[in-house]
mmCIF file as gemmi writes it, N, C-alpha and C atoms, coordinates in Angstrom:
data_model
loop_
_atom_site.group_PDB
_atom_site.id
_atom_site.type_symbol
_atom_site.label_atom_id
_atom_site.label_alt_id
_atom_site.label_comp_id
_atom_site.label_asym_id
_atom_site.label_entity_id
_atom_site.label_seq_id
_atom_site.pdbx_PDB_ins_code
_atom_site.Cartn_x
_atom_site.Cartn_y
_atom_site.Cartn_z
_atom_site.occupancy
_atom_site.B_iso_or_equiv
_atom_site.pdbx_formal_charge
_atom_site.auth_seq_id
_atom_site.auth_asym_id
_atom_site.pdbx_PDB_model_num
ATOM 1 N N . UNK Axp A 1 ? -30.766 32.725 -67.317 1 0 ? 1 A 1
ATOM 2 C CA . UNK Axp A 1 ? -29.841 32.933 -66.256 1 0 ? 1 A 1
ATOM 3 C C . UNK Axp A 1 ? -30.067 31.934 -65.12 1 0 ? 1 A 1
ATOM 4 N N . UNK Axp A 2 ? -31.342 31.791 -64.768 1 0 ? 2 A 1
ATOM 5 C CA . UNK Axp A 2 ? -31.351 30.883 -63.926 1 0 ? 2 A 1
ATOM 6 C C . UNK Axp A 2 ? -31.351 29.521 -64.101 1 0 ? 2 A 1
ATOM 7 N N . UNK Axp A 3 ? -31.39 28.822 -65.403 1 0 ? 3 A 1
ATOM 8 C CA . UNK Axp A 3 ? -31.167 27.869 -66.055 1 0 ? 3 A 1
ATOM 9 C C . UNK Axp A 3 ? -29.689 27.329 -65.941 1 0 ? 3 A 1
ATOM 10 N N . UNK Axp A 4 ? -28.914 28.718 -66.394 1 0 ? 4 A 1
ATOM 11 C CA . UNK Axp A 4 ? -27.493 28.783 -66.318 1 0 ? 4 A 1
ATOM 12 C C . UNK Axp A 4 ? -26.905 28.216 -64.921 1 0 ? 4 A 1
ATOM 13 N N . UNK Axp A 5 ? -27.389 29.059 -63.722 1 0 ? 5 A 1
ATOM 14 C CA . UNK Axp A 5 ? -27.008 29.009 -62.312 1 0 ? 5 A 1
ATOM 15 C C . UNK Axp A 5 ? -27.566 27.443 -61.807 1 0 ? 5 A 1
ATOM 16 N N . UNK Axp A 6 ? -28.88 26.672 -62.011 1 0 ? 6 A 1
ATOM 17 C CA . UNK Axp A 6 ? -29.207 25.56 -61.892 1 0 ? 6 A 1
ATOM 18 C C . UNK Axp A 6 ? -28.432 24.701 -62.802 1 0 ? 6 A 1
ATOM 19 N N . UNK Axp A 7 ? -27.659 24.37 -63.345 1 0 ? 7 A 1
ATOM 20 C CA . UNK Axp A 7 ? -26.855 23.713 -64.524 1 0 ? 7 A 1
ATOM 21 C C . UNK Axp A 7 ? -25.74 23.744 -63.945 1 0 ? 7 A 1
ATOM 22 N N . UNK Axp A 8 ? -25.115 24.596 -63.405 1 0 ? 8 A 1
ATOM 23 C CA . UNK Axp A 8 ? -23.613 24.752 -62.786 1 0 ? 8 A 1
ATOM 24 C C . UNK Axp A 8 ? -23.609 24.215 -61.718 1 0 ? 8 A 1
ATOM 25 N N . UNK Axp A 9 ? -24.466 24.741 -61.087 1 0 ? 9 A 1
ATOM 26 C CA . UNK Axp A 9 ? -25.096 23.774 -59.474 1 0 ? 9 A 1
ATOM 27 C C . UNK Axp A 9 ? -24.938 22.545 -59.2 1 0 ? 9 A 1
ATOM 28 N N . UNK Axp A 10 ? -25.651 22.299 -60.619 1 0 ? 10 A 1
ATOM 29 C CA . UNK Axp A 10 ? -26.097 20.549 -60.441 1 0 ? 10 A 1
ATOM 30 C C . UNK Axp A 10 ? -24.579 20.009 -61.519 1 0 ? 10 A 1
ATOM 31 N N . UNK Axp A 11 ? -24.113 20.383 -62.177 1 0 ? 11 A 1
ATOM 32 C CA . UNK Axp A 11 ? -22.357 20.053 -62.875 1 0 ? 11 A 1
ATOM 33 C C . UNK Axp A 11 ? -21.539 20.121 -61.211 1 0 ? 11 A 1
ATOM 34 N N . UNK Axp A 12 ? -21.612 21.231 -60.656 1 0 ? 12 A 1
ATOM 35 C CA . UNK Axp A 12 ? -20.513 20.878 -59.177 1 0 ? 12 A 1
ATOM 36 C C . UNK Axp A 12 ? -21.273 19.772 -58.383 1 0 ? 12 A 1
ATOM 37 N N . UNK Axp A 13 ? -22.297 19.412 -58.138 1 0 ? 13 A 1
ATOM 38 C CA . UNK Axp A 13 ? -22.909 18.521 -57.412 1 0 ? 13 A 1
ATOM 39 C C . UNK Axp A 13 ? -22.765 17.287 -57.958 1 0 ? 13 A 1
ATOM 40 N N . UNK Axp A 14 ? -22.674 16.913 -58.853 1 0 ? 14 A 1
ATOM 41 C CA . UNK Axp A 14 ? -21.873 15.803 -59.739 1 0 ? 14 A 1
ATOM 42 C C . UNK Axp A 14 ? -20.651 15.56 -59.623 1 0 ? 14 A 1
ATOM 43 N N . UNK Axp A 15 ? -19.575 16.499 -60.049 1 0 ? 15 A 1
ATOM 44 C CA . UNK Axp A 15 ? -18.733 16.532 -59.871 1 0 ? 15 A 1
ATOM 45 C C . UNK Axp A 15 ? -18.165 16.236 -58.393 1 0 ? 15 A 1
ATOM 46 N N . UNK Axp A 16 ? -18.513 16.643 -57.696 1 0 ? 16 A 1
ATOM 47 C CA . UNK Axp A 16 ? -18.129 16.607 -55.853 1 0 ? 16 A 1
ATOM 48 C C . UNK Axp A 16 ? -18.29 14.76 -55.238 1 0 ? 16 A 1
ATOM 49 N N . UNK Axp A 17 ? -19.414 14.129 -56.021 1 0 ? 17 A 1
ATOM 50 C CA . UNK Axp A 17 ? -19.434 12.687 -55.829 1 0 ? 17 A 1
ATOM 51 C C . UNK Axp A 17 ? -18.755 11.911 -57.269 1 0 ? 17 A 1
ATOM 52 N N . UNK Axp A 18 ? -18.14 12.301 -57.711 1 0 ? 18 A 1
ATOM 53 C CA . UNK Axp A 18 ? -17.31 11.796 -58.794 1 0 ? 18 A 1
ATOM 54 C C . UNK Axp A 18 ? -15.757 11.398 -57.532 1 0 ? 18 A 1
ATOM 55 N N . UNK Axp A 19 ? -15.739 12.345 -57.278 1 0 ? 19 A 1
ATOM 56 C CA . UNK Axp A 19 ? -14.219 12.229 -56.54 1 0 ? 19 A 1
ATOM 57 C C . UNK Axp A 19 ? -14.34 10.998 -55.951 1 0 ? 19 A 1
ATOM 58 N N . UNK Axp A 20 ? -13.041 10.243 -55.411 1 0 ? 20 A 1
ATOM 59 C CA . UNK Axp A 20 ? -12.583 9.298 -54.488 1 0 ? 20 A 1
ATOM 60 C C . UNK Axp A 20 ? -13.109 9.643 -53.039 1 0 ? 20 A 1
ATOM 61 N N . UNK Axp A 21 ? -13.399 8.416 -52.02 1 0 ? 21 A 1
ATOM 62 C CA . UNK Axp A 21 ? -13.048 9.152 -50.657 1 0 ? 21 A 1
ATOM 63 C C . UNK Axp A 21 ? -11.863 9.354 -50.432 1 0 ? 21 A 1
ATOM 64 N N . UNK Axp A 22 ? -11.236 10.047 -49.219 1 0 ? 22 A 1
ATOM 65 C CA . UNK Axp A 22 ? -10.207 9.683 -48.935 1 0 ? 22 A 1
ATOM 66 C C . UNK Axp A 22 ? -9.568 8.516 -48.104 1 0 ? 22 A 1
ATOM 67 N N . UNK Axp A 23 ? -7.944 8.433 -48.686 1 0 ? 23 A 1
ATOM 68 C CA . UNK Axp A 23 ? -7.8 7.233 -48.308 1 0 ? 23 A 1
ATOM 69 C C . UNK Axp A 23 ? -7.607 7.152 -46.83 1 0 ? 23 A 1
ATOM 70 N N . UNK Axp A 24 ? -8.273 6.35 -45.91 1 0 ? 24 A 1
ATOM 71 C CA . UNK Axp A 24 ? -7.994 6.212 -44.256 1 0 ? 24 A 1
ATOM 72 C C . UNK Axp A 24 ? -7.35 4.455 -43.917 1 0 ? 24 A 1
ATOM 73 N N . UNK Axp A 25 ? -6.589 4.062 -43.74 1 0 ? 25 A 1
ATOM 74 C CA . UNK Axp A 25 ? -6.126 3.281 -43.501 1 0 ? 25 A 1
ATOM 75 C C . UNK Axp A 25 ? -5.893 2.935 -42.569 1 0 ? 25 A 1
ATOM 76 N N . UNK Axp A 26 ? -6.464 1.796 -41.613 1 0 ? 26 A 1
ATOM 77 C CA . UNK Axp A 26 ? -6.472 1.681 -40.357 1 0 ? 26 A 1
ATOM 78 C C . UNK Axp A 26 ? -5.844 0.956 -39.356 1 0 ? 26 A 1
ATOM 79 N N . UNK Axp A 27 ? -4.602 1.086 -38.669 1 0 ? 27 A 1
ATOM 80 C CA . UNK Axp A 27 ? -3.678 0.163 -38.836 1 0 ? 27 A 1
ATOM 81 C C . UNK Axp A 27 ? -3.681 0.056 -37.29 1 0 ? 27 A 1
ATOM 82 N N . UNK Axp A 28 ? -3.866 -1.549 -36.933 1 0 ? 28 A 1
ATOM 83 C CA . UNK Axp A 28 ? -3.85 -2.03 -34.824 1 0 ? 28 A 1
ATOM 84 C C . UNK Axp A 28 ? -2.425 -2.002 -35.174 1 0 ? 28 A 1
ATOM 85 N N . UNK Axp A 29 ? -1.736 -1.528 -34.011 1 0 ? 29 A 1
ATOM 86 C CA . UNK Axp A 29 ? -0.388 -1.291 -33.173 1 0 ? 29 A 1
ATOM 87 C C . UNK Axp A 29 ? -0.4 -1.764 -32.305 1 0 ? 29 A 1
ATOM 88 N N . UNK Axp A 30 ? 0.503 -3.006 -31.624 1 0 ? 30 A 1
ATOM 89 C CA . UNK Axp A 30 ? 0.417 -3.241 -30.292 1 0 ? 30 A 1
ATOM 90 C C . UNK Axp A 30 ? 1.561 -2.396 -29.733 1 0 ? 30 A 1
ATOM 91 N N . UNK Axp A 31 ? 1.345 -2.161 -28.372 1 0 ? 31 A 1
ATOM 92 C CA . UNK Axp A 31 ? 2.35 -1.245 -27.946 1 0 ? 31 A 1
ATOM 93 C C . UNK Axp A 31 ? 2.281 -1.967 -26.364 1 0 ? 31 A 1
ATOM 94 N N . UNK Axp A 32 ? 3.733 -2.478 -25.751 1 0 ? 32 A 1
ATOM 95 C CA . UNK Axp A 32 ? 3.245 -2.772 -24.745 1 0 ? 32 A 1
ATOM 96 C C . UNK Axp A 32 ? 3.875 -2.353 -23.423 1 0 ? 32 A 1
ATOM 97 N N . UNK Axp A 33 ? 3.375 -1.341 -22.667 1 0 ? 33 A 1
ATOM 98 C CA . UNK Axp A 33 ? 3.44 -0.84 -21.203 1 0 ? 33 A 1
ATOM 99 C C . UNK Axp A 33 ? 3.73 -1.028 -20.369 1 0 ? 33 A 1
ATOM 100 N N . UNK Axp A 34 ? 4.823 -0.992 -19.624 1 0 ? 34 A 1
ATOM 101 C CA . UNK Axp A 34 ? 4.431 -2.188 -18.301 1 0 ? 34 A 1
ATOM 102 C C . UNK Axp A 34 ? 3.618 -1.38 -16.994 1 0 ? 34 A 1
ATOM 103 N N . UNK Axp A 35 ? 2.751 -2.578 -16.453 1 0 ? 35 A 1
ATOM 104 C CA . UNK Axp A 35 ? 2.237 -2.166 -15.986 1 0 ? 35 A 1
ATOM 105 C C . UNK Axp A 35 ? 2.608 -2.691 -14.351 1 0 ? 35 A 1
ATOM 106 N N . UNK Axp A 36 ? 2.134 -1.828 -13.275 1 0 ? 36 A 1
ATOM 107 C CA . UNK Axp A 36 ? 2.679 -1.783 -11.783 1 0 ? 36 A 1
ATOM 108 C C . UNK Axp A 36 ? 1.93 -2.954 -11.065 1 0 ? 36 A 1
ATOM 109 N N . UNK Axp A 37 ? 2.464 -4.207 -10.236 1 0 ? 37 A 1
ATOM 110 C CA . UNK Axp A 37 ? 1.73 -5.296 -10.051 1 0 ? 37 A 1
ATOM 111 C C . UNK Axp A 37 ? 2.322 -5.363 -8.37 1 0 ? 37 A 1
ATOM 112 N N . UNK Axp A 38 ? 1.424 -5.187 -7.947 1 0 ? 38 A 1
ATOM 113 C CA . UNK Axp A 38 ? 1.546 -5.439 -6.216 1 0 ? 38 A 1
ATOM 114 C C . UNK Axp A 38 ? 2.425 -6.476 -5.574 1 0 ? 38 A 1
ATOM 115 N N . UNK Axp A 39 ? 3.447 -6.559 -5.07 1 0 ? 39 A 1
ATOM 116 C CA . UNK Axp A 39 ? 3.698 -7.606 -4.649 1 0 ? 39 A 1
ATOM 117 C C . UNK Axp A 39 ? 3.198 -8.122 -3.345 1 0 ? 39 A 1
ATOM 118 N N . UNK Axp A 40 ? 2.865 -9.566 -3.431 1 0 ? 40 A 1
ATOM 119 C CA . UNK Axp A 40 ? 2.216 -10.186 -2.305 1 0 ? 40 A 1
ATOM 120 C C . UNK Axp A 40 ? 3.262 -11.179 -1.603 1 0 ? 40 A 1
ATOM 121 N N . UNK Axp A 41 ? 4.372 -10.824 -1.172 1 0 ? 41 A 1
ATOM 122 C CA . UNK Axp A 41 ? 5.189 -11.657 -0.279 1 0 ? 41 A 1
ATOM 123 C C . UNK Axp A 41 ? 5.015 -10.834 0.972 1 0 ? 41 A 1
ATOM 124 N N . UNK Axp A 42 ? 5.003 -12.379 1.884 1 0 ? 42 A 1
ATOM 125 C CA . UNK Axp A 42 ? 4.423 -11.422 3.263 1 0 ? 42 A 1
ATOM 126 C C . UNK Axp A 42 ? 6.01 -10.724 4.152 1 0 ? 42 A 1
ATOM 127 N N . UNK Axp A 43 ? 6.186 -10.074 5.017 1 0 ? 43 A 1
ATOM 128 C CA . UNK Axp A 43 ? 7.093 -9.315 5.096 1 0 ? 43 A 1
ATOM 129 C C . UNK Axp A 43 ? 7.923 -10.283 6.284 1 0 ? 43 A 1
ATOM 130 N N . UNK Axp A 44 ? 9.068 -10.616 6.599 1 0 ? 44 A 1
ATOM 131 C CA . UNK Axp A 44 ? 9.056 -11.429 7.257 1 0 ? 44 A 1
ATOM 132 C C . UNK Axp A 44 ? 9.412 -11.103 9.009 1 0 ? 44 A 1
ATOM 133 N N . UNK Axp A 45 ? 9.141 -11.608 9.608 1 0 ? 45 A 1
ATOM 134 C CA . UNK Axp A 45 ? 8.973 -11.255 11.12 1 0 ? 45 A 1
ATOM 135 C C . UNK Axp A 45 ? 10.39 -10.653 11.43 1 0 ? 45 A 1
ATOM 136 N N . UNK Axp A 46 ? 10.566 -9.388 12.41 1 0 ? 46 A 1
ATOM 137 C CA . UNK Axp A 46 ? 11.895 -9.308 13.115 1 0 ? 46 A 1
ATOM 138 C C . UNK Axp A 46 ? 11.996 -10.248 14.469 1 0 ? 46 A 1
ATOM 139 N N . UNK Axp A 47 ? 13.299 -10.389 14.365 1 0 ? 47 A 1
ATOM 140 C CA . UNK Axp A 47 ? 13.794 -11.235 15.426 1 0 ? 47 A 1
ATOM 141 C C . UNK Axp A 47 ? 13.508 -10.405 16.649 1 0 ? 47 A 1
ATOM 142 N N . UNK Axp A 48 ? 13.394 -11.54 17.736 1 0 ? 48 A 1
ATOM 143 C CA . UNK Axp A 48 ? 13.71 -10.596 18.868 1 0 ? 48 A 1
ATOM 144 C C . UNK Axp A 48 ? 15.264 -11.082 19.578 1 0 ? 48 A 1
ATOM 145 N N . UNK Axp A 49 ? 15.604 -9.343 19.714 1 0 ? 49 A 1
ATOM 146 C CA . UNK Axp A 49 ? 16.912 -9.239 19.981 1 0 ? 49 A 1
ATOM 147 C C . UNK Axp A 49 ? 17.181 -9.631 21.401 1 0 ? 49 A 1
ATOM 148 N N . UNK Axp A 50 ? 18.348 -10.222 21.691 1 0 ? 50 A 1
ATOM 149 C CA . UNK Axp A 50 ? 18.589 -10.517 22.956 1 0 ? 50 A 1
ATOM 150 C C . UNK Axp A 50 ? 19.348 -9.03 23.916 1 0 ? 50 A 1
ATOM 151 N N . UNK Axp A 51 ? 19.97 -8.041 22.898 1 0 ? 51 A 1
ATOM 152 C CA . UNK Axp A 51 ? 20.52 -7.096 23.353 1 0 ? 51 A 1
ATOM 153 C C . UNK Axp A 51 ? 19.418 -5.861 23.843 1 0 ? 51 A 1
ATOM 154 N N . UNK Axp A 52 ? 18.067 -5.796 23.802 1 0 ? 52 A 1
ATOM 155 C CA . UNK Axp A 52 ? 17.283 -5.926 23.947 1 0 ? 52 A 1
ATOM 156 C C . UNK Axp A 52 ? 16.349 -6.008 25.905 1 0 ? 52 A 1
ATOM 157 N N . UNK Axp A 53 ? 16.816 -7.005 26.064 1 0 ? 53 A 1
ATOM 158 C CA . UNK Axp A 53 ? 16.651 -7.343 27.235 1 0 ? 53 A 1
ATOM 159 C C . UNK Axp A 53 ? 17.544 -7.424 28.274 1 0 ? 53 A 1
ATOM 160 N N . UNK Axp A 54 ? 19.213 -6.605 27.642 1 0 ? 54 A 1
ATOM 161 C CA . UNK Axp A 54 ? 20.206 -6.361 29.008 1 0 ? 54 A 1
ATOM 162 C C . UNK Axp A 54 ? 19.928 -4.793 29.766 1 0 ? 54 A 1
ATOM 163 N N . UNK Axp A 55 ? 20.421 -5.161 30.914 1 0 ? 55 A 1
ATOM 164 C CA . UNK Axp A 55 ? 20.074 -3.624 31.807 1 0 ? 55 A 1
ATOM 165 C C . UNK Axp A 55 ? 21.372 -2.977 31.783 1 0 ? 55 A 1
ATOM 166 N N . UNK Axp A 56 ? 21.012 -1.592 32.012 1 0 ? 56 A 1
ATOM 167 C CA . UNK Axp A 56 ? 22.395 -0.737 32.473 1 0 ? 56 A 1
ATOM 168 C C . UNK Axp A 56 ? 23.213 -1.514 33.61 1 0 ? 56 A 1
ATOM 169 N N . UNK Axp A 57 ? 22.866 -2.168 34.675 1 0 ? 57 A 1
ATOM 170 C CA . UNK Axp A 57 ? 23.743 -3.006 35.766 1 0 ? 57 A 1
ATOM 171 C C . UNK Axp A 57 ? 24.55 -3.799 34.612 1 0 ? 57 A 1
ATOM 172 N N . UNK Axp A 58 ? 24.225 -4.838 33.595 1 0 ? 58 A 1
ATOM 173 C CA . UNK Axp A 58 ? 24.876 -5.576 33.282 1 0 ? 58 A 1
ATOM 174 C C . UNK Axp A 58 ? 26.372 -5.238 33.005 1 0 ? 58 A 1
ATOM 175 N N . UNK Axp A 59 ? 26.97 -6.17 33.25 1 0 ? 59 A 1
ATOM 176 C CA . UNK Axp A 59 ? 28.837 -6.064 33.097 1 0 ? 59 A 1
ATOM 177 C C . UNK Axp A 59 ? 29.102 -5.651 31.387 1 0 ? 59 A 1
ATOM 178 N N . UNK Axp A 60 ? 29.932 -5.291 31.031 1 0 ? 60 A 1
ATOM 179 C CA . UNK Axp A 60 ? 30.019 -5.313 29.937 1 0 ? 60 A 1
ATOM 180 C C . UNK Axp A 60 ? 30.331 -6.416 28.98 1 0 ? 60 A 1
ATOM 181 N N . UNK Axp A 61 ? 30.881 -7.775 29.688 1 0 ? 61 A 1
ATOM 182 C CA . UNK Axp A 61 ? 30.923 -8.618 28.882 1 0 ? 61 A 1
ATOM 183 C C . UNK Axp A 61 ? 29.612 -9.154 28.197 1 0 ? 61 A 1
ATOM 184 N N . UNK Axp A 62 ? 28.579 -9.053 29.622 1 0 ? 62 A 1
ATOM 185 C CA . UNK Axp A 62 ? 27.221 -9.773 28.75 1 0 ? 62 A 1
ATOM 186 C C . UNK Axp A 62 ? 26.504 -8.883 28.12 1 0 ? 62 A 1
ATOM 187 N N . UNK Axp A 63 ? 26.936 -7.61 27.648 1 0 ? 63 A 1
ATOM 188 C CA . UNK Axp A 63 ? 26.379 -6.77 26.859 1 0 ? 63 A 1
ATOM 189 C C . UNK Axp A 63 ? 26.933 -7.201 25.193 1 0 ? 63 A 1
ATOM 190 N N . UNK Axp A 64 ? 28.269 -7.467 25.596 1 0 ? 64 A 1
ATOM 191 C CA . UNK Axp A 64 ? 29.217 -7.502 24.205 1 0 ? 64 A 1
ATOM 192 C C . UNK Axp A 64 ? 28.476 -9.322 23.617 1 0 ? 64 A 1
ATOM 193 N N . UNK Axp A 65 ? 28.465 -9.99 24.58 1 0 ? 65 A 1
ATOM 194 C CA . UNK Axp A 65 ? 27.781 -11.555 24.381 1 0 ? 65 A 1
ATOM 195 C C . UNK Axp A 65 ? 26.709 -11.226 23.731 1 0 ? 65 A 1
ATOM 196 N N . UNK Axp A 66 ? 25.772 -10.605 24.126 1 0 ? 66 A 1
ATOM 197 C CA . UNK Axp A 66 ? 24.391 -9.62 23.348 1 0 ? 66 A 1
ATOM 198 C C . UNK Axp A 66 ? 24.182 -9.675 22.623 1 0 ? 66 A 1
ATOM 199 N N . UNK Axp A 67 ? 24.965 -8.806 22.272 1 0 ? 67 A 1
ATOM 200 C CA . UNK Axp A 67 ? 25.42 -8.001 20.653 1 0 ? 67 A 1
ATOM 201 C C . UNK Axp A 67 ? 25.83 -9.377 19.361 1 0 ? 67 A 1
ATOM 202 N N . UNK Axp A 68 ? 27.168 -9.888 20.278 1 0 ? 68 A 1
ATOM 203 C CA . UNK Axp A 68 ? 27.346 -11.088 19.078 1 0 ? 68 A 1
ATOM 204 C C . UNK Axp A 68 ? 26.22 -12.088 18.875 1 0 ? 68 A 1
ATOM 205 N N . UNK Axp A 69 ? 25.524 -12.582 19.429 1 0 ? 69 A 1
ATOM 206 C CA . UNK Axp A 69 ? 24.241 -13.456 19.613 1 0 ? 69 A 1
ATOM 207 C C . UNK Axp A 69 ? 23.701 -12.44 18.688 1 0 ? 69 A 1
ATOM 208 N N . UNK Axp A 70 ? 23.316 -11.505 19.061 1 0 ? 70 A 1
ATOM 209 C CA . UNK Axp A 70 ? 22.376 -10.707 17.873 1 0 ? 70 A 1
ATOM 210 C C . UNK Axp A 70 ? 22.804 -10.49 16.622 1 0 ? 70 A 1
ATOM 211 N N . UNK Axp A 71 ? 23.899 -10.5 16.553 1 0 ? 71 A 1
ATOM 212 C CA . UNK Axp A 71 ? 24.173 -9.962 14.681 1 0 ? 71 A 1
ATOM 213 C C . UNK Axp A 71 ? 24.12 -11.113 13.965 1 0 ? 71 A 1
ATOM 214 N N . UNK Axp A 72 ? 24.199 -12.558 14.228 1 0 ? 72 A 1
ATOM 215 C CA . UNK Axp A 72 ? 23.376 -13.139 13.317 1 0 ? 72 A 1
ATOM 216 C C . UNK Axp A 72 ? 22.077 -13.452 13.183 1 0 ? 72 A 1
ATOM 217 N N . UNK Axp A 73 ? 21.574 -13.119 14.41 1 0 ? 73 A 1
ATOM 218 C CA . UNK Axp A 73 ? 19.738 -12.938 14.01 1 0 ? 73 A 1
ATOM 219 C C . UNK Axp A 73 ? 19.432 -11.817 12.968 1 0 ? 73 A 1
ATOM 220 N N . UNK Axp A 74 ? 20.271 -10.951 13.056 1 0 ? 74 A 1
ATOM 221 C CA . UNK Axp A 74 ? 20.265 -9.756 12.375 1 0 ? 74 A 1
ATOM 222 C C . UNK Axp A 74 ? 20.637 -9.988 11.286 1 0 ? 74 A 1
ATOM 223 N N . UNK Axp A 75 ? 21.545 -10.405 11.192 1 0 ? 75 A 1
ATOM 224 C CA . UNK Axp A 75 ? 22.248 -11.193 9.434 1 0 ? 75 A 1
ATOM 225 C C . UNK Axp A 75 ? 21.572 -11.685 8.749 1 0 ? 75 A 1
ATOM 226 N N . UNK Axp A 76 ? 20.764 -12.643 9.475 1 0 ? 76 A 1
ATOM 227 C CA . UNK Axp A 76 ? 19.288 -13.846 9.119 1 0 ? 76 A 1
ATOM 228 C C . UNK Axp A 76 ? 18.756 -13.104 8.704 1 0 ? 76 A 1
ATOM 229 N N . UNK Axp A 77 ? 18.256 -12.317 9.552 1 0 ? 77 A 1
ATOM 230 C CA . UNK Axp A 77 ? 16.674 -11.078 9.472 1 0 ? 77 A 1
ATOM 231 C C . UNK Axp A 77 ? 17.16 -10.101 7.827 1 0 ? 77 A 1
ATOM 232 N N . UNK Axp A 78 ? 18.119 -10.087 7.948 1 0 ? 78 A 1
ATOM 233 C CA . UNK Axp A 78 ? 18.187 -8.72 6.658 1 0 ? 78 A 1
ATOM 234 C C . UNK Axp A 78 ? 18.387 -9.485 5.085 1 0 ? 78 A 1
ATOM 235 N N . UNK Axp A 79 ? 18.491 -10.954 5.557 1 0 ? 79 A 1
ATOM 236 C CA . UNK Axp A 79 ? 18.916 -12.152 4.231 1 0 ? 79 A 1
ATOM 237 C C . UNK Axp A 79 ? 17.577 -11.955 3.63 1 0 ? 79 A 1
ATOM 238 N N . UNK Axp A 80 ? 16.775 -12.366 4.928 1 0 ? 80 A 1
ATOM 239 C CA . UNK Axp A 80 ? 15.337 -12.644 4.311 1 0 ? 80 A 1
ATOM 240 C C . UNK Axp A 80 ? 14.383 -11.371 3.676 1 0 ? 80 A 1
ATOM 241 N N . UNK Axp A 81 ? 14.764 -10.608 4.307 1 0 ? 81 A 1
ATOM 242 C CA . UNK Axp A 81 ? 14.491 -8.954 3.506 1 0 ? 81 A 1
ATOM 243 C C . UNK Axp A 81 ? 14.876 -8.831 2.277 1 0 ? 81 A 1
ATOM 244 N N . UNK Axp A 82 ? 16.113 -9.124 1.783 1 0 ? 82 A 1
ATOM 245 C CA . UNK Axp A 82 ? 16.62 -9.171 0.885 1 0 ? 82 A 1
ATOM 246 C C . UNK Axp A 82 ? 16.452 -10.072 0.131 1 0 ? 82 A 1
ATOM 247 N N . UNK Axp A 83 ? 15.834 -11.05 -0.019 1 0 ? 83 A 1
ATOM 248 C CA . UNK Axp A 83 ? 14.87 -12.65 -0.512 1 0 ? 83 A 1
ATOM 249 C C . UNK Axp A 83 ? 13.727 -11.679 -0.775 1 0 ? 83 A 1
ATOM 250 N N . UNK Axp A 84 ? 13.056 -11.1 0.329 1 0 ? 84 A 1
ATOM 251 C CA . UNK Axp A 84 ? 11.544 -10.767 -0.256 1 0 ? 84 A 1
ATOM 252 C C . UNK Axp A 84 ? 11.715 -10.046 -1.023 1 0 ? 84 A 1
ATOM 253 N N . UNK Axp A 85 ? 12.341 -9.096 -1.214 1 0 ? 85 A 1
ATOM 254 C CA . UNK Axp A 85 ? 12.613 -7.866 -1.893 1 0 ? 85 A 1
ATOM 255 C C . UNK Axp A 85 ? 12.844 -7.891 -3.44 1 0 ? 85 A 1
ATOM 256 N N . UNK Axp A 86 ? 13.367 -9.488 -3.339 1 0 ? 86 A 1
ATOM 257 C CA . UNK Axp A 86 ? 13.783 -9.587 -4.694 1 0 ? 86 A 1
ATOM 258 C C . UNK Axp A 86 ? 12.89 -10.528 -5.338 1 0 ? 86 A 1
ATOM 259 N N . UNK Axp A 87 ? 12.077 -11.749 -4.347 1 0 ? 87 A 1
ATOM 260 C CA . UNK Axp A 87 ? 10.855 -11.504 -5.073 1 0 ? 87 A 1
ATOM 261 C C . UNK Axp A 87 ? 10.039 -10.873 -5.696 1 0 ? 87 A 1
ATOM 262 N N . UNK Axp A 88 ? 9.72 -9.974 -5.566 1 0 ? 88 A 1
ATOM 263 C CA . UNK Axp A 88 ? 8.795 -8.605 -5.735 1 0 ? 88 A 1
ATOM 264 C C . UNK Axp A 88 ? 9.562 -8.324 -7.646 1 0 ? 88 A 1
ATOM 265 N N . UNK Axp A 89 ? 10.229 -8.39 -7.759 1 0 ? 89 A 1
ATOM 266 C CA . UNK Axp A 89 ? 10.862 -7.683 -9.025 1 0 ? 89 A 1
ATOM 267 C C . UNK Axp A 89 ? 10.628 -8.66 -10.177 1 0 ? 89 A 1
């Protein structure tokens, strides 16, 4: 009997390294992420406004003079915002 039970033992213990491994197949994937990159454009200066420096006394014409003098500094100023901005992308 115990001949029997040592015989079967050692037949499955044979048997068990008879088999194949299994198959693992190992396969690189590139996969690519994008990743978040700082932008380094420096921010560009605001103008200084001339509307800015009128007082409540002033007439209203040199308030309205002001104003037009300023909206193309302002025009300028928001071009170049819009330049940096799109650097960055």
């Amino acid at each position: 009997m115990l001949r029997n039970n040592l015989l079967i033992v050692s037949l499955l213990a044979f048997a068990g390294c008879a088999t194949p491994p299994p198959g693992i197949e190992v396969q690189t994937q590139k996969v690519e992420v994008p990743v978040q990159v700082f932008c380094k454009t420096p921010t560009p200066p605001a103008p200084v406004l001339n509307f800015d420096k009128v007082t409540t006394q002033d007439d209203i014409y040199t308030k309205v003079q002001a104003l037009l003098a300023d909206r193309d500094l302002q025009l300028g100023y928001e071009t170049s915002l819009v330049a940096a901005l799109n650097s960055c992308k």
